[in-house]
DSSP file (Angstrom, degrees, kcal/mol; ACC not computed):
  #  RESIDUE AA STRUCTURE BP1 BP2  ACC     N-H-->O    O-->H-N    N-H-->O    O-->H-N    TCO  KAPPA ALPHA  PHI   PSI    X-CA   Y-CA   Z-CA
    1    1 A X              0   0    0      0, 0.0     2,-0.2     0, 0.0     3,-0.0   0.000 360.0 360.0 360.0 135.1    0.0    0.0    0.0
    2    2 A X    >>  -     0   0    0      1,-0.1     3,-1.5     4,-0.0     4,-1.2  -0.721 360.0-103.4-105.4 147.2    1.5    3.2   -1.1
    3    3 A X  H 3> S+     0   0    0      1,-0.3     4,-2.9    -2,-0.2     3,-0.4   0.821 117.9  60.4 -82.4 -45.5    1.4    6.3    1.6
    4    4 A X  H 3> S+     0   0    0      1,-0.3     4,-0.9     2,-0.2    -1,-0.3   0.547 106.2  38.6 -58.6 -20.7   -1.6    7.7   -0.7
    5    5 A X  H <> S+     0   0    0     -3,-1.5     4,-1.5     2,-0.2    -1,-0.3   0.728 108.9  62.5 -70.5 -46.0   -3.9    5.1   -0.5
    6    6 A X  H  X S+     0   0    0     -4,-1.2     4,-7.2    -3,-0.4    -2,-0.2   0.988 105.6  53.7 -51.0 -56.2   -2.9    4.7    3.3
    7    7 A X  H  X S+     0   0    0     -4,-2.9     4,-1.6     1,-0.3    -1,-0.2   0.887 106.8  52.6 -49.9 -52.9   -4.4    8.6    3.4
    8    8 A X  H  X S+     0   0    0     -4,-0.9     4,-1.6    -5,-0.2    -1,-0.3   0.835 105.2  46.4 -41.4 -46.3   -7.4    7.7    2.0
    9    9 A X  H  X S+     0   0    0     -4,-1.5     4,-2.7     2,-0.2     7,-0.3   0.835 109.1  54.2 -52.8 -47.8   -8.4    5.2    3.9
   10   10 A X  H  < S+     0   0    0     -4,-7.2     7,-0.2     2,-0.2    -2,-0.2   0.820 113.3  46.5 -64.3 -23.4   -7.6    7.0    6.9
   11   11 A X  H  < S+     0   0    0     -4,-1.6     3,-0.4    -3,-0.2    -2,-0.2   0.906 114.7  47.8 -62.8 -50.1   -9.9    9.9    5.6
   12   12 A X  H  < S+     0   0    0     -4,-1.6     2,-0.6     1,-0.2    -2,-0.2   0.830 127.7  20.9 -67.8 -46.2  -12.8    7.5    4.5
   13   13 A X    ><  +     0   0    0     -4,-2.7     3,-2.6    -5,-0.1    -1,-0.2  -0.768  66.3 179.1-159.9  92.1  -12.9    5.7    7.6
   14   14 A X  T 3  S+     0   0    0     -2,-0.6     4,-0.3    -3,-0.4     3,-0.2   0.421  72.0  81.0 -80.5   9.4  -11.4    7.4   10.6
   15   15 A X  T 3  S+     0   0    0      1,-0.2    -1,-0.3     2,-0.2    -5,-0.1   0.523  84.4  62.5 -74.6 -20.3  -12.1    4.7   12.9
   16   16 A X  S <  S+     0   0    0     -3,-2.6    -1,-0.2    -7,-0.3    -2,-0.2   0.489 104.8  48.6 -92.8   2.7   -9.0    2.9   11.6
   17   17 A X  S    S+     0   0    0     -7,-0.2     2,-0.9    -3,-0.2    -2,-0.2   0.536  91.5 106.0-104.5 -11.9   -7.0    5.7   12.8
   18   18 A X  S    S-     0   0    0     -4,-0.3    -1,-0.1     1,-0.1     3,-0.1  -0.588  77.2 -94.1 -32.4  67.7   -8.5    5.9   16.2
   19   19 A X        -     0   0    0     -2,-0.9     2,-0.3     1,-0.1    -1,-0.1   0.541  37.7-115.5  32.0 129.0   -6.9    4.8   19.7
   20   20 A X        -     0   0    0      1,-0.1    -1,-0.1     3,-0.0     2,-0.1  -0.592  48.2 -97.1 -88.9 149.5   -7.8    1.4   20.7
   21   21 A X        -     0   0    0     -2,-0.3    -1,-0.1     1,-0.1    -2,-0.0  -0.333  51.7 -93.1 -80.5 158.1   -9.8    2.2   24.0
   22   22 A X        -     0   0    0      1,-0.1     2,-0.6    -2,-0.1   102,-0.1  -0.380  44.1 -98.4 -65.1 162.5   -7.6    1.8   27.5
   23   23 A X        -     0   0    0    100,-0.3   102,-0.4    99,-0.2    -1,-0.1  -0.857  32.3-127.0 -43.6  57.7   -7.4   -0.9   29.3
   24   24 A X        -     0   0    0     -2,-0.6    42,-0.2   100,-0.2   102,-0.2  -0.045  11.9-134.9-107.5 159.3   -9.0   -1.5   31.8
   25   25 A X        -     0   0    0    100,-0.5     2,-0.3   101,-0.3    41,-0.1   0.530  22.6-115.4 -45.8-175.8   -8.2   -2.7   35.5
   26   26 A X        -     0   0    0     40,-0.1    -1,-0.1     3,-0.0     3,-0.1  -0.552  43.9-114.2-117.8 161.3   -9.7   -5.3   37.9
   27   27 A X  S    S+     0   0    0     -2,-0.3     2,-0.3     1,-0.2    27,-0.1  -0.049  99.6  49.7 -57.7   2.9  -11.1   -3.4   40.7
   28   28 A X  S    S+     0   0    0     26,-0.1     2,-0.4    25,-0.1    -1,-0.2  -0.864  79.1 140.9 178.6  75.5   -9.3   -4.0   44.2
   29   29 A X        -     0   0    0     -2,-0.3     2,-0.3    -3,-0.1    25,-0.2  -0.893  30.5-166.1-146.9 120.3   -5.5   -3.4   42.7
   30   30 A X        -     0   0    0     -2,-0.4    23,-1.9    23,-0.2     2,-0.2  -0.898  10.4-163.5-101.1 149.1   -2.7   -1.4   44.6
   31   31 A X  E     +A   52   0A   0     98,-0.3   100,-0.2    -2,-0.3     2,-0.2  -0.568  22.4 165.8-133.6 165.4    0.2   -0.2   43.4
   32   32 A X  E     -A   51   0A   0     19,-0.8    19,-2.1    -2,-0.2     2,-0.9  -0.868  39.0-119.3-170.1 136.1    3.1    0.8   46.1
   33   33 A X  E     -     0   0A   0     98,-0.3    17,-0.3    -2,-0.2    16,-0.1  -0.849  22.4-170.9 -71.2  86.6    6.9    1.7   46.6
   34   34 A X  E     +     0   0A   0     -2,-0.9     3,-0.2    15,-0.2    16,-0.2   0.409  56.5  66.2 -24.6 -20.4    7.9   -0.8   48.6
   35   35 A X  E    S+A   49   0A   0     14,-1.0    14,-2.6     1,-0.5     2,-0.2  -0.704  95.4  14.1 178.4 119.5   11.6    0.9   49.3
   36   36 A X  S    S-     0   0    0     12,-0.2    -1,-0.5    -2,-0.2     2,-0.1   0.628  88.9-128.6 -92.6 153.6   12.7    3.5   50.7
   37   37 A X    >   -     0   0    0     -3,-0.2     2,-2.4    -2,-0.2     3,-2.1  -0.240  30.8 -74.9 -66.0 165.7    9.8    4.6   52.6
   38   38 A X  T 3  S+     0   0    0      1,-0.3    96,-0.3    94,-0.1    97,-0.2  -0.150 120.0  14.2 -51.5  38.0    8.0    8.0   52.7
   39   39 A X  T 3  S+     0   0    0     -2,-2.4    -1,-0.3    95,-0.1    96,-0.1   0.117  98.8 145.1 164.3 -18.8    9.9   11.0   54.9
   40   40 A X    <   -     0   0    0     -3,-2.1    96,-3.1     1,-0.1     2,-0.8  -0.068  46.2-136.5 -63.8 137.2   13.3    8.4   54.7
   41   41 A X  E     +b  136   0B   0     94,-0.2     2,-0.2    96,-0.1    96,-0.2  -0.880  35.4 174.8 -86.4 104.0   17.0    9.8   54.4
   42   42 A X  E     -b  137   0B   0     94,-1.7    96,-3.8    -2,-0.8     2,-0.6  -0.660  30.7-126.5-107.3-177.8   18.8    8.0   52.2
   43   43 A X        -     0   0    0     94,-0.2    96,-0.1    -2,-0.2     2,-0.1  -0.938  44.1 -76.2-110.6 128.5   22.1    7.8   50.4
   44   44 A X  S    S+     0   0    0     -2,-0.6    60,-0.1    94,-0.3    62,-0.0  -0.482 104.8  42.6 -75.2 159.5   22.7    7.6   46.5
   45   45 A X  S    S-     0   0    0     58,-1.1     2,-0.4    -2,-0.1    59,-0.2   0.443  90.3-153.3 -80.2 130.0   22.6    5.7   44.3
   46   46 A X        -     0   0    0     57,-0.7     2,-0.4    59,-0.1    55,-0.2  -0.565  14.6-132.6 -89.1 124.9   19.1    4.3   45.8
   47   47 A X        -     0   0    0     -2,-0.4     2,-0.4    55,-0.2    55,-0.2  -0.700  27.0-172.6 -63.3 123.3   17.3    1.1   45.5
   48   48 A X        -     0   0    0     53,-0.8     2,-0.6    -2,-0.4   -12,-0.2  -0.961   2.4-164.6 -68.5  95.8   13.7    1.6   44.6
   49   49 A X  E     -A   35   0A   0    -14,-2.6   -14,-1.0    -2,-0.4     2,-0.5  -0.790   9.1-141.0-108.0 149.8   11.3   -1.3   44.6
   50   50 A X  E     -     0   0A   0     49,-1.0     2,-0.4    -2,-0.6   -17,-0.2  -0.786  13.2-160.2-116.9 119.7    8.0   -1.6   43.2
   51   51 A X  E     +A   32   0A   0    -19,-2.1   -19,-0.8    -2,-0.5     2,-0.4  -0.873   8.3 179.8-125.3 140.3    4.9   -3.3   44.7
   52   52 A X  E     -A   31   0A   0     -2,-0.4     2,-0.3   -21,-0.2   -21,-0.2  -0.975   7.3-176.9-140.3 136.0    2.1   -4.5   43.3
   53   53 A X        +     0   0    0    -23,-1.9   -23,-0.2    -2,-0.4     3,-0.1  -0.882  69.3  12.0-138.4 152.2   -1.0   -6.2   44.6
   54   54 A X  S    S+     0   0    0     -2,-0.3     2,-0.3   -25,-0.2   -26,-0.1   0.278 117.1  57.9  61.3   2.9   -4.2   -7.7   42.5
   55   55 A X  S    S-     0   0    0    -25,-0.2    12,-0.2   -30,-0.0     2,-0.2  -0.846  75.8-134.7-128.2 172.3   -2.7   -7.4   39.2
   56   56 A X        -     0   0    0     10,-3.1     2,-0.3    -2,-0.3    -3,-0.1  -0.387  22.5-110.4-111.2-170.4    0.7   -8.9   37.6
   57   57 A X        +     0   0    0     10,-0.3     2,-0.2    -2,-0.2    12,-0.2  -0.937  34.6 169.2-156.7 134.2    3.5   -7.3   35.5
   58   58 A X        -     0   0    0     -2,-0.3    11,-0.4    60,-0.1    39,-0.2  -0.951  34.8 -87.1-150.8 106.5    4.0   -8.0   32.1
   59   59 A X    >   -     0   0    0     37,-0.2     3,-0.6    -2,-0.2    37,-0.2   0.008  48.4 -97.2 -51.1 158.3    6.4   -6.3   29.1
   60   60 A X  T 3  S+     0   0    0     35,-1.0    59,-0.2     1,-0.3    60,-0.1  -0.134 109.4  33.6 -49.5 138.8    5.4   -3.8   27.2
   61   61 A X  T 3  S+     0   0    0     58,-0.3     2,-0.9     1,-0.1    -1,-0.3   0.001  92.4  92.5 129.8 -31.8    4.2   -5.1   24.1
   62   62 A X    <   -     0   0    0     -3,-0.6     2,-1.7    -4,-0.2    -1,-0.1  -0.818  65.8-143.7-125.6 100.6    2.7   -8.1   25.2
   63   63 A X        +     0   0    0     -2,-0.9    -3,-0.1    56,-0.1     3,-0.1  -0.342  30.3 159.6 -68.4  63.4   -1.3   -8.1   26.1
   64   64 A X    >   -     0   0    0     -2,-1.7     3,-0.5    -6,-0.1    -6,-0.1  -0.456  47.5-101.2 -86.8 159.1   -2.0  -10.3   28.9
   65   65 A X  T 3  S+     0   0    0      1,-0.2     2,-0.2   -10,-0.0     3,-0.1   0.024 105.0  10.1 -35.8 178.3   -5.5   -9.7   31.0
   66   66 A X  T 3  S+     0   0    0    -42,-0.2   -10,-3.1     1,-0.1    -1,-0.2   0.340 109.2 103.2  -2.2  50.9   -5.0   -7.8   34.3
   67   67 A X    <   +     0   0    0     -3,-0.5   -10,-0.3   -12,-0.2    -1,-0.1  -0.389  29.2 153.2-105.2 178.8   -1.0   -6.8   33.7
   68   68 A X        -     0   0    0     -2,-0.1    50,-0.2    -3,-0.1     2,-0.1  -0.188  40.1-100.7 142.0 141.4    0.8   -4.0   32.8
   69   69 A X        -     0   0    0     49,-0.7    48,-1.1   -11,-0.4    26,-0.1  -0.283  35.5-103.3 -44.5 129.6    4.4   -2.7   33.5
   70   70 A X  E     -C  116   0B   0     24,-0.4    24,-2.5    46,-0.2     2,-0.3  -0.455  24.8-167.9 -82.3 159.0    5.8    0.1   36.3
   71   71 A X  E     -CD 115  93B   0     44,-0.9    44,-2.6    22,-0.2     2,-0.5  -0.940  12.0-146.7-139.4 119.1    6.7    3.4   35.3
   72   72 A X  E     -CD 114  92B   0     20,-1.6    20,-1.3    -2,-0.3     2,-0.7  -0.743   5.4-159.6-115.8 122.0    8.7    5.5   37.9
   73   73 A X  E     -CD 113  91B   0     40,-2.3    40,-1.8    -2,-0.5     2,-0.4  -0.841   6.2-174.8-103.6 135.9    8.3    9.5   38.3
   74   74 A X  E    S-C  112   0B   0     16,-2.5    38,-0.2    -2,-0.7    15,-0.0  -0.988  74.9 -14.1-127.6 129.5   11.2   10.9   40.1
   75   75 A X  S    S+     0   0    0     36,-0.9     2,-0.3    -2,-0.4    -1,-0.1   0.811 106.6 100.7  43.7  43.1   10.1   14.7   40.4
   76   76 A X        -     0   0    0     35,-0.7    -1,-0.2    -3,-0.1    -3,-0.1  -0.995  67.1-111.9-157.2 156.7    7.4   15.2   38.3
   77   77 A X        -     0   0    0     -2,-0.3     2,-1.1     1,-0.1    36,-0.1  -0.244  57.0 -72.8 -77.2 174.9    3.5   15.5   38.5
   78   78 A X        -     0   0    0     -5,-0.1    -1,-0.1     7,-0.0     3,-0.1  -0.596  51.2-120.8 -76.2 109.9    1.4   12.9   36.9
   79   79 A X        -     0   0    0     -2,-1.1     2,-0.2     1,-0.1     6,-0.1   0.369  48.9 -68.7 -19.2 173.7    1.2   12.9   33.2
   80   80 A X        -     0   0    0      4,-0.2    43,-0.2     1,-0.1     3,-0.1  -0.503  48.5-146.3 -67.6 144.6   -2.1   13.4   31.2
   81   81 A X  S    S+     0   0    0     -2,-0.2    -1,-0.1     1,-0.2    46,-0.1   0.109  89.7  69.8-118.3  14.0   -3.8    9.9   32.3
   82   82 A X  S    S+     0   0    0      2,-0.1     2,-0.3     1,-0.1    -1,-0.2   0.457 100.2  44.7-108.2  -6.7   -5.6    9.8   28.7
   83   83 A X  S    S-     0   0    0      1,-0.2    40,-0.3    -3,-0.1     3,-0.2  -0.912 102.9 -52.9-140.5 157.9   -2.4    9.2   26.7
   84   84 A X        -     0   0    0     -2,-0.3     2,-0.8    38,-0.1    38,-0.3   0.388  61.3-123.6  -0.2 131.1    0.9    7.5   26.1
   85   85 A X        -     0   0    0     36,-2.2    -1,-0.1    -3,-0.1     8,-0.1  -0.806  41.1-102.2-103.0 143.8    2.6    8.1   29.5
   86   86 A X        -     0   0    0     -2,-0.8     2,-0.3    -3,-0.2     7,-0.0   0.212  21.7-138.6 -34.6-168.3    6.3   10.2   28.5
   87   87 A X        +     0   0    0      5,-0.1     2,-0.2     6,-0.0     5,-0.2  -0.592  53.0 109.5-168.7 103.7    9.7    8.6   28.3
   88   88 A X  S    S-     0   0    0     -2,-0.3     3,-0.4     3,-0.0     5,-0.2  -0.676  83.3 -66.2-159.1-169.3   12.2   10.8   29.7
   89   89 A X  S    S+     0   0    0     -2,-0.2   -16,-0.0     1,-0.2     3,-0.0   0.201 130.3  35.0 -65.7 -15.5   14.5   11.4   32.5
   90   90 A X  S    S+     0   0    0    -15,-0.0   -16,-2.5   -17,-0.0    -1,-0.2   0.100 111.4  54.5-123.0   0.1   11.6   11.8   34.8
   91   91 A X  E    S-D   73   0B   0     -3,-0.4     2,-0.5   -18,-0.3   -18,-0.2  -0.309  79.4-167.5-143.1  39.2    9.1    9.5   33.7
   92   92 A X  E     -D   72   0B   0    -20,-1.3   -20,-1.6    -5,-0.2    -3,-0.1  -0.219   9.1-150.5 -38.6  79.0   11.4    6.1   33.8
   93   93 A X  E     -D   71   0B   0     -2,-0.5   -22,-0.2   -22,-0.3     3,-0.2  -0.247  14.2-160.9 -57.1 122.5    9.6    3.0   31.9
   94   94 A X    >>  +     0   0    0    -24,-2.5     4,-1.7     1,-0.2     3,-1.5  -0.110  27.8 156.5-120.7  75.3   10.1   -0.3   32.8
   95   95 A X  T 34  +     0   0    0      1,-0.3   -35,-1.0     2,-0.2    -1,-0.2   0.639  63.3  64.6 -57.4 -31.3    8.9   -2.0   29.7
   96   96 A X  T 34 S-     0   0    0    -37,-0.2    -1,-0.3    -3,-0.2   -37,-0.2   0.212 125.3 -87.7 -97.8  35.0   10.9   -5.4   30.0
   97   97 A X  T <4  -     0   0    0     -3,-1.5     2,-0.4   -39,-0.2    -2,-0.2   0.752  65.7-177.3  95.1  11.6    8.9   -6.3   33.2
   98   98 A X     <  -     0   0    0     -4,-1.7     2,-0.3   -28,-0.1    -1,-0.2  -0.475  28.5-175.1 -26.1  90.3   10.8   -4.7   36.0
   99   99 A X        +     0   0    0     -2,-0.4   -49,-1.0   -50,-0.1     2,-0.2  -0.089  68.7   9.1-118.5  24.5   10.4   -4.7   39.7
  100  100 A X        -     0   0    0     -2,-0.3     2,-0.2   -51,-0.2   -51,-0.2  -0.827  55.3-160.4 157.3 155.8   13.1   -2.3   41.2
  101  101 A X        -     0   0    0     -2,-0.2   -53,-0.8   -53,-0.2     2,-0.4  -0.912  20.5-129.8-139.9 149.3   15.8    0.2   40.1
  102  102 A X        -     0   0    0    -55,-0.2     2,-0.4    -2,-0.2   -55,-0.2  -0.812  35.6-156.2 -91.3 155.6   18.9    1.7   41.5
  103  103 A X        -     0   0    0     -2,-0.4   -58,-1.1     2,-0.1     2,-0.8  -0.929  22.4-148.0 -81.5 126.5   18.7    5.6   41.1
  104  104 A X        +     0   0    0     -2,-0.4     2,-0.5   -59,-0.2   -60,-0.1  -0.861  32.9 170.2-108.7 112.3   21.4    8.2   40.9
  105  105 A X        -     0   0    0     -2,-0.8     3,-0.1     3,-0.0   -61,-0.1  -0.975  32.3-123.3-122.3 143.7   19.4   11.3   42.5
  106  106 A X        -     0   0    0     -2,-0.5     2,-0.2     1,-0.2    31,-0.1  -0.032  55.7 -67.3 -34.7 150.6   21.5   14.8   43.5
  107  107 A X  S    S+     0   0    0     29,-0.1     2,-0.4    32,-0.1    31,-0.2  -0.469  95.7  47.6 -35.1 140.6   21.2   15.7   47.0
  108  108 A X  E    S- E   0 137B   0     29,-1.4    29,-2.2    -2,-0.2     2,-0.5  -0.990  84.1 -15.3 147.5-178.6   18.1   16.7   48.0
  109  109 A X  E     - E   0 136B   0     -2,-0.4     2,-0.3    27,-0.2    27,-0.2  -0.988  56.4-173.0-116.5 132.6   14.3   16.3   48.3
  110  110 A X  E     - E   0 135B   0     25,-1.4    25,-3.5    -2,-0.5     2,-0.7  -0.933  24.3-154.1-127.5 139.8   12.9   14.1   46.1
  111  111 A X  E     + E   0 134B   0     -2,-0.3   -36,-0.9    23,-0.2   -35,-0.7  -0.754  16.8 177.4 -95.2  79.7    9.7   12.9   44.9
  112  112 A X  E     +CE  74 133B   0     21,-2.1    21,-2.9    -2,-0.7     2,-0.2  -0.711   5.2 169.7-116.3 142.6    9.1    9.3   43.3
  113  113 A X  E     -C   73   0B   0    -40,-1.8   -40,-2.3    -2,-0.3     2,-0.4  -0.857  22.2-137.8-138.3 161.0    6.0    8.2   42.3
  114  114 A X  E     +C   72   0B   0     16,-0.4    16,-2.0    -2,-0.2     2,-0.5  -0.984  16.3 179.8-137.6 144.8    4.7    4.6   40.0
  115  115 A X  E     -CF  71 129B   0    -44,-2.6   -44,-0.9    -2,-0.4     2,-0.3  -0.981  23.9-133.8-116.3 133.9    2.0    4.7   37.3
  116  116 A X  E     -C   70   0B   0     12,-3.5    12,-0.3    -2,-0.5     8,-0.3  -0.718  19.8-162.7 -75.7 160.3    1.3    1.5   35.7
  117  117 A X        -     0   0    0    -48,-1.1   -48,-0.3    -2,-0.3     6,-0.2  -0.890  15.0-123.9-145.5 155.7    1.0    1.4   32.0
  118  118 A X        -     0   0    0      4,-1.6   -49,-0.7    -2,-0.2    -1,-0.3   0.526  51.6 -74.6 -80.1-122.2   -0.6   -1.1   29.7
  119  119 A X  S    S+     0   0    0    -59,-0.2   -58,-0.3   -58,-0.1   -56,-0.1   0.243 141.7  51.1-100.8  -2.9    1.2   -3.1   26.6
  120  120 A X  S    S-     0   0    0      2,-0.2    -1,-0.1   -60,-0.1     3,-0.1   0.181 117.6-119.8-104.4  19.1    0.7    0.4   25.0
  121  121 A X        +     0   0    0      1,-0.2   -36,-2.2   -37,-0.1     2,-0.4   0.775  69.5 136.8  35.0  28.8    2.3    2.3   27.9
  122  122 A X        -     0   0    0    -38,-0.3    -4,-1.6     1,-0.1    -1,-0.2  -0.833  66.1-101.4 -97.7 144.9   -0.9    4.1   28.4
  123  123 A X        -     0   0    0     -2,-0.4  -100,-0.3   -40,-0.3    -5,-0.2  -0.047  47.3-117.8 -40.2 147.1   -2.3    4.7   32.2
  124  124 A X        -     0   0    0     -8,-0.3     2,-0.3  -102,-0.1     3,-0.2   0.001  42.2 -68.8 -64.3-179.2   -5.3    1.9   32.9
  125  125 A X  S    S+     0   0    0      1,-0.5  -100,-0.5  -102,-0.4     2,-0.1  -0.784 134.9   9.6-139.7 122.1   -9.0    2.8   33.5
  126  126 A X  S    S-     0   0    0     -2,-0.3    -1,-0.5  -102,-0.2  -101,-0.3   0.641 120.3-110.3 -75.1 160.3   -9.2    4.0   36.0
  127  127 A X        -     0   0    0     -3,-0.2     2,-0.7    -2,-0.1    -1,-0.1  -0.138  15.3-128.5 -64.4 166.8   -5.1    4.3   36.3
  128  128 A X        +     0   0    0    -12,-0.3   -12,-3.5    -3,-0.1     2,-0.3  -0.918  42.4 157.1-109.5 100.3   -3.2    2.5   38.6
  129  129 A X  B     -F  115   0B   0     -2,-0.7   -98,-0.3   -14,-0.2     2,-0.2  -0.941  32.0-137.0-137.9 152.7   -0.8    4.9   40.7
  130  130 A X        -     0   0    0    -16,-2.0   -16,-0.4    -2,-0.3     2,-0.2  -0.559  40.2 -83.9 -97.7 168.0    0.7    4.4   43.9
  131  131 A X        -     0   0    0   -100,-0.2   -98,-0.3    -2,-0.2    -1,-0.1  -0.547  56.7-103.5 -75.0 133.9    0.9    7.3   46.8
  132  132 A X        -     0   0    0     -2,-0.2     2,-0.3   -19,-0.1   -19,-0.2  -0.094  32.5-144.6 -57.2 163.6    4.1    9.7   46.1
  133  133 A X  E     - E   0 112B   0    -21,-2.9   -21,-2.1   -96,-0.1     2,-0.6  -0.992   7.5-150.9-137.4 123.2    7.2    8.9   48.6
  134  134 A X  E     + E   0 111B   0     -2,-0.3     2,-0.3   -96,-0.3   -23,-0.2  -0.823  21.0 179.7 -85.6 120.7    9.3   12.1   49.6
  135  135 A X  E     - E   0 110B   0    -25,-3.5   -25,-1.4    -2,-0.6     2,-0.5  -0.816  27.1-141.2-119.8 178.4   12.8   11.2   50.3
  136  136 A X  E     -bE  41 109B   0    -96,-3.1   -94,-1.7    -2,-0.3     2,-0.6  -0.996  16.1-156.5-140.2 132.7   15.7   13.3   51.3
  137  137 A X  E     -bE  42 108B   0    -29,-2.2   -29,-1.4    -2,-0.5     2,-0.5  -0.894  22.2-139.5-110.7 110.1   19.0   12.1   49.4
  138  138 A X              0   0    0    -96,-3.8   -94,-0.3    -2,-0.6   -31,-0.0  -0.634 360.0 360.0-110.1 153.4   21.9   13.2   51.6
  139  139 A X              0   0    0     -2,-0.5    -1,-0.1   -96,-0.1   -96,-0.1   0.614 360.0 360.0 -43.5 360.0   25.3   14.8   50.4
């Protein structure tokens, strides 16, 4: 199919260009940092672990029922919770099924947070986020 044809089709019938609808959740699913806890003084580079309760974890990519992958916000609010969630420096994906990270964070206070994302990296419905953890990273 040659890109001009593609465009037609996508004109004629704009349902094939559409978003597949989210994903949605089981009811009774919590999402958690497991490590360090909230108000803790730590040292860098920091172990972060990821807890998860009434769902499983699954790579990106790959569409099992009641799954989906962590995504770790270190100092940032929560993304729009209708789309793709970012991939950045602040928005950390852990597509290949992950459960924990080491971190290098600056001295400081810091803010980490986990969203789940599906096999599209989009948020669930309704998402699945755990309660932010403040930590204080010391020199």
């Amino acid at each position: 199919m040659n890109l001009r044809t593609a465009c037609l089709l996508v004109l004629a019938f704009p349902a094939l260009a559409a978003e597949p609808p989210r994903t949605l959740r089981p009811a009774d699913v919590e999402l958690y940092i497991i490590s360090p806890r909230d108000g803790e003084t730590v040292r860098s580079p920091v172990t972060v672990r990821f807890g998860l309760r009434g769902m499983g974890v699954a790579p990106a990519g790959i569409a099992f029922e009641s799954t989906g992958h962590h995504h770790l916000l270190v100092d940032a609010e929560l993304p729009p919770l209708d789309a793709p969630i970012p991939a950045d420096d602040r928005h950390i994906h852990f597509g290949k099924g992950q459960t924990e990270t080491v971190l290098t964070l600056a001295p400081g206070r810091h803010r980490l947070q986990l969203l789940l994302g599906d096999h599209l990296h989009r948020p669930h419905d309704p998402p699945v986020v755990s309660a932010p953890v403040t930590i204080t990273v010391s020199p």
